[in-house]
C-alpha positions as CSV (number, residue, x, y, z in Angstrom):
1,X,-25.9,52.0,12.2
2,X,-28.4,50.6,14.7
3,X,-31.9,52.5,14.5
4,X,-35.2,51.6,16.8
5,X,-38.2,51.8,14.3
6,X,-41.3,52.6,16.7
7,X,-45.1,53.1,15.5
8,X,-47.4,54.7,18.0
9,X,-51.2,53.9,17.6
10,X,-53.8,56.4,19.1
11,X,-56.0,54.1,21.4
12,X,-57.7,57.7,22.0
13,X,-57.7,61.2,19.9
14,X,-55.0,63.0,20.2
15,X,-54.3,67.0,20.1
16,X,-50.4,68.5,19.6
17,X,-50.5,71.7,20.0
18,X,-50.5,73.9,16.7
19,X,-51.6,77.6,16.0
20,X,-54.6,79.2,18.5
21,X,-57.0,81.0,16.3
22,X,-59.6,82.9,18.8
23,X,-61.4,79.7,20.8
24,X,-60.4,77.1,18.3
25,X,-57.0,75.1,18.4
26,X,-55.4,73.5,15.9
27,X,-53.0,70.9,15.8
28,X,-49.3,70.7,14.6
29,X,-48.7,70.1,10.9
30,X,-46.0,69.5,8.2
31,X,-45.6,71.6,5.7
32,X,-48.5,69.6,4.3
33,X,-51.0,69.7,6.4
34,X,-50.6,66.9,8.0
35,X,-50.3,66.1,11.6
36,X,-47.0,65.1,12.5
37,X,-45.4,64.1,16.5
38,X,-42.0,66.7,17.6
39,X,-39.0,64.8,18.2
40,X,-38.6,67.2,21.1
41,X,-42.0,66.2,22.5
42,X,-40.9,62.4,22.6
43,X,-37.4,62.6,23.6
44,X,-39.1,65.1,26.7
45,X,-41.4,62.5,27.7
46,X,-38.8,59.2,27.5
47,X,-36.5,61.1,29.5
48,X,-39.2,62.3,31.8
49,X,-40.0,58.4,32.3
50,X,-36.6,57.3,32.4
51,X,-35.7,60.1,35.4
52,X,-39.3,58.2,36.9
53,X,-37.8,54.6,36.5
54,X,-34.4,55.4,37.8
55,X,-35.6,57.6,41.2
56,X,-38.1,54.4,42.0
57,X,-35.3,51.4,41.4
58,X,-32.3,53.7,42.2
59,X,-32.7,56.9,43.7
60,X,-31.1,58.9,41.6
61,X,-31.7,62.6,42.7
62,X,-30.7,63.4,38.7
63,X,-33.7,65.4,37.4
64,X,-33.2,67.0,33.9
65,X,-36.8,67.9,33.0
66,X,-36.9,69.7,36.5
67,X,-39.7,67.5,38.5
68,X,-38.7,65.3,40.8
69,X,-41.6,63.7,43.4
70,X,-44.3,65.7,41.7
71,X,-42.2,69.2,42.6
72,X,-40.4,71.3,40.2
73,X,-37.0,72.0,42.0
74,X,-35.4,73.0,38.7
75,X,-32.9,71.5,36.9
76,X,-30.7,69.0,38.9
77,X,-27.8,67.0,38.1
78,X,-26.3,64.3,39.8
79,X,-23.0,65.2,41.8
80,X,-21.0,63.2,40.0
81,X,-21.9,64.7,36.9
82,X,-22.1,68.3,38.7
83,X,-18.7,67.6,40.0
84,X,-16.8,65.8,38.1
85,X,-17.9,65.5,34.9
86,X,-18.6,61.2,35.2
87,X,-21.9,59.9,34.9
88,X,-23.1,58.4,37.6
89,X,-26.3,56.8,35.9
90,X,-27.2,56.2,32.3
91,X,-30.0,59.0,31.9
92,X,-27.5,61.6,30.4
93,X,-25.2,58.9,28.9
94,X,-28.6,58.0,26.1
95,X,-30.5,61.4,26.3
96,X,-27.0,64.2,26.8
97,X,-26.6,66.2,29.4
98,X,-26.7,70.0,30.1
99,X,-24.0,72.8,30.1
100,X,-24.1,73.7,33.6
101,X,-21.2,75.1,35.8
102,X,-19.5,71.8,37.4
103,X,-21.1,69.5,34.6
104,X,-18.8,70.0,31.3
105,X,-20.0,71.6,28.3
106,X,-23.6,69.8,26.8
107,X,-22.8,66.4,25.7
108,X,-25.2,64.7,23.5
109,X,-26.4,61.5,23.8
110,X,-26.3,57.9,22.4
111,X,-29.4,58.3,20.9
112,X,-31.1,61.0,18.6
113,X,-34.9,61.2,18.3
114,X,-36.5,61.9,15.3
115,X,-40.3,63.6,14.2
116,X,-42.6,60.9,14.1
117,X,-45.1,61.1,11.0
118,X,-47.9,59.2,9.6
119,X,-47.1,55.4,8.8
120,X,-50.0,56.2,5.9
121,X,-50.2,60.0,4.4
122,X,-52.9,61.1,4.1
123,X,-54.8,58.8,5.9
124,X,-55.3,61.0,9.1
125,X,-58.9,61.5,10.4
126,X,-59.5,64.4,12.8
127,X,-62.0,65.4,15.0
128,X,-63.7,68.5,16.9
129,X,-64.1,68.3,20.7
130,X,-65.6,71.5,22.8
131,X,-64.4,72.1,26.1
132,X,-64.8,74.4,29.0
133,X,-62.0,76.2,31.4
134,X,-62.2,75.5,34.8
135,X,-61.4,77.9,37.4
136,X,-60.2,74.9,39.9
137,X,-60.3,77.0,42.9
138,X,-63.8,77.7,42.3
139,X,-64.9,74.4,41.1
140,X,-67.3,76.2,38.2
141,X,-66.4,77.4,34.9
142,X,-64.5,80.4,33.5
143,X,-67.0,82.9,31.8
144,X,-66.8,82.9,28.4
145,X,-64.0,80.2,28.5
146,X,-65.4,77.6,25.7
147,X,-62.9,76.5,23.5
148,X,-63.1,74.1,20.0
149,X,-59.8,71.7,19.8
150,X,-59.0,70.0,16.8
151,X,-57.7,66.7,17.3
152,X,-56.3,63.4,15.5
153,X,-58.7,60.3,15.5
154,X,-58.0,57.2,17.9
155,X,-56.7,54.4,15.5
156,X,-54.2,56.9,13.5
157,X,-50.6,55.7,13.5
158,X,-47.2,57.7,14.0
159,X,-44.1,56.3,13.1
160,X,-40.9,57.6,13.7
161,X,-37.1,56.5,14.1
162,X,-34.7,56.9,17.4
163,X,-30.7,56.3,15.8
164,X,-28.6,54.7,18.3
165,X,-25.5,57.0,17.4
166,X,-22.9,54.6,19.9
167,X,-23.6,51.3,20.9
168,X,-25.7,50.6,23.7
169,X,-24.3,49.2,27.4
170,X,-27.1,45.8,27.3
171,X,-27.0,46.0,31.2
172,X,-28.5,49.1,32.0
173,X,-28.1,51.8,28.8
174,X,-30.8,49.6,26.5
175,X,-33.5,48.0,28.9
176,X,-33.6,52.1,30.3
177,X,-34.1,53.3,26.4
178,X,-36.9,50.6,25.8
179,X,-38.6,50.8,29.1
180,X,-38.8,54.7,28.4
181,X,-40.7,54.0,25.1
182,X,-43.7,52.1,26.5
183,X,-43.6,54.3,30.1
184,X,-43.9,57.5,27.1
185,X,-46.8,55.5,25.1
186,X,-48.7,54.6,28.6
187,X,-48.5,58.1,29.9
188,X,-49.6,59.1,26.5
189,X,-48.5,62.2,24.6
190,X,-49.9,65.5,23.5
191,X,-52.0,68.2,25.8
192,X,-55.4,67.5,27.3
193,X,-54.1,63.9,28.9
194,X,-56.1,64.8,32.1
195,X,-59.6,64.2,29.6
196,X,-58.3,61.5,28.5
197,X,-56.4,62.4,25.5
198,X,-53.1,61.2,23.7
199,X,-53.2,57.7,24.8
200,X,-50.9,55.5,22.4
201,X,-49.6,51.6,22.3
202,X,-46.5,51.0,20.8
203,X,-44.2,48.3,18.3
204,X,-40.6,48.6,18.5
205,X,-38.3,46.8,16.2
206,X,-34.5,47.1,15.7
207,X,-33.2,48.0,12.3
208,X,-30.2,48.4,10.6
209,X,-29.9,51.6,8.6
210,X,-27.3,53.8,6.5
211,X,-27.0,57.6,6.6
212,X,-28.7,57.9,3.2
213,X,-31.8,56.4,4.5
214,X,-31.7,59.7,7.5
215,X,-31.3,62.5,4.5
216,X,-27.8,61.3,3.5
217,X,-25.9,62.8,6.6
218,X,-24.2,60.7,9.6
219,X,-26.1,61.8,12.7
């Protein structure tokens, strides 16, 4: 079984939104307090880039994530996938489509994503930034609007495994999957990416790997 090892470094702080507790936000732990990536939040984000990638070199109208052109239209499927069940590109072939009427039932995809941790426990240095609401309309602040995030230091590494669960088309299916991986690390991940926040640079590498190594189940 074919795995794509990936390591994310900060090249800013970075905030994943945990618990709210009055004005002060914290970020998303483990179990042991330690601050820890979603595999929902990367999978969103390479599919969000990989939707991007196709509508510029293809024009695809397919648009899972529901923006398309900087609009939110909704959920939108290609029509041959709407139709007839067939993909017409290789978005929902690696990420799994919906269950919509026309589409099929939800098929997953080639590929599952997995929580990406710290390479080094307990190694994680955090930080405190203070910020003000903006009421953009207004151009001012929001009244009582200050606010206290909690966020990981710049130079804190994530690591995190993506399993190949079929093998991948080398014309189109693979490039897509590892073009999606740095377009996710240069559009950066966590909130607060408007201030600069959640920037990352990324190392891939190609592993082989058993179902022990995954928690002893086939995925």
């Amino acid at each position: 079984m074919k795995t794509l090892h990936v390591e994310l470094t900060c090249t800013s702080d970075l905030h994943i939104g945990g618990q709210s507790q009055g004005s002060f936000l914290d970020y998303l732990k483990l179990r042991k307090g330690e601050p820890y990536i979603p595999a929902t939040h990367v999978k969103g984000i390479m599919r969000c880039e990989a939707e991007r990638i196709l509508r510029t070199t293809q024009g695809i109208p397919c648009a899972i994530t529901g923006m398309a052109n900087g609009e939110d239209h909704g959920i939108r499927l290609c029509p041959e996938l709407e139709r007839e069940g067939k993909y017409r590109c290789c978005i929902c072939s690696l990420f799994g489509s919906p269950n919509l009427k026309g589409g099929g039932d939800y098929r997953e995809g080639k590929i599952r994503v997995m929580n990406f941790t710290l390479k080094t426990p307990g190694r994680a240095n955090s930080g405190l930034r203070t910020h003000v609401s903006i009421d953009r309309d207004k151009g001012r602040a929001f009244t009582g609007a200050l606010y206290t995030m909690n966020t990981v230091s710049h130079g804190t590494v994530f690591s995190g495994d993506i399993i190949v669960r079929e093998p991948l088309e080398e014309k189109d299916e693979k490039p897509l999957l590892l073009a999606s991986i740095h377009a996710m690390a240069d559009y950066g991940l966590g909130s607060e990416r408007s201030r600069g926040l959640g920037r990352m640079k990324c190392a891939v590498t190609w592993r082989d790997i058993s179902p022990v190594e995954i928690g002893g189940r086939s995925p």
